[in-house]
C-alpha positions, 0 to 999 in steps of 0.5 A: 113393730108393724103399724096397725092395719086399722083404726076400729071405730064403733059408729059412723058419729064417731068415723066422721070425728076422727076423719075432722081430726085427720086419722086414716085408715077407719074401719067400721067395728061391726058389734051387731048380732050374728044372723048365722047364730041367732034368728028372729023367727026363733021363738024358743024363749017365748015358752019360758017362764017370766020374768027372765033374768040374763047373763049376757057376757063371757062365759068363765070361772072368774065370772061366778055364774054359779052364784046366778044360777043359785039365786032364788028367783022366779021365772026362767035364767038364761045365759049367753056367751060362746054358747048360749045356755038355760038353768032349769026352773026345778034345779041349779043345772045348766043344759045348752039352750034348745037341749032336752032334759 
């Protein structure tokens, strides 16, 4: 078995720990938001109804988002994984965030 190329590290506190302890090879694990995807000047959500509940996470059966989209609360929900999604305040539907209908 091949050694791994790198070491992730999450912060730079945690980088300067690790280098004291003499490990090599560190690379910093970038867990930021991707500004391909998502910009500030995008006001989208500002429309929606408050409050807004989310669901943030990997989008899967096991994950019973379902049961989310079910709940009887006020305001808007809205999801984001792959792709990001909105619930429809007049039915349990989902449609892909930015879509019309």
């Amino acid at each position: 078995m091949a050694p791994a190329s790198a070491l992730l590290v999450a912060t730079p506190d945690i980088r300067r720990r690790l280098e004291a302890r003499g490990f090599t090879n560190l690379a910093m694990w970038s867990r930021g938001v991707d500004t391909d995807l998502f910009h500030a000047a995008d006001r989208r959500s500002t429309e929606l109804a408050r409050p807004i509940f989310a669901y943030i996470g990997r989008v899967a059966v096991e994950k019973n988002i379902e049961a989310f989209l079910e709940l009887d609360l006020p305001g808007s929900k809205w999801g984001g994984g792959r792709r990001s999604w909105r619930a429809p305040r007049s039915s349990g539907a989902t449609r892909r965030a930015g879509s019309s209908g």
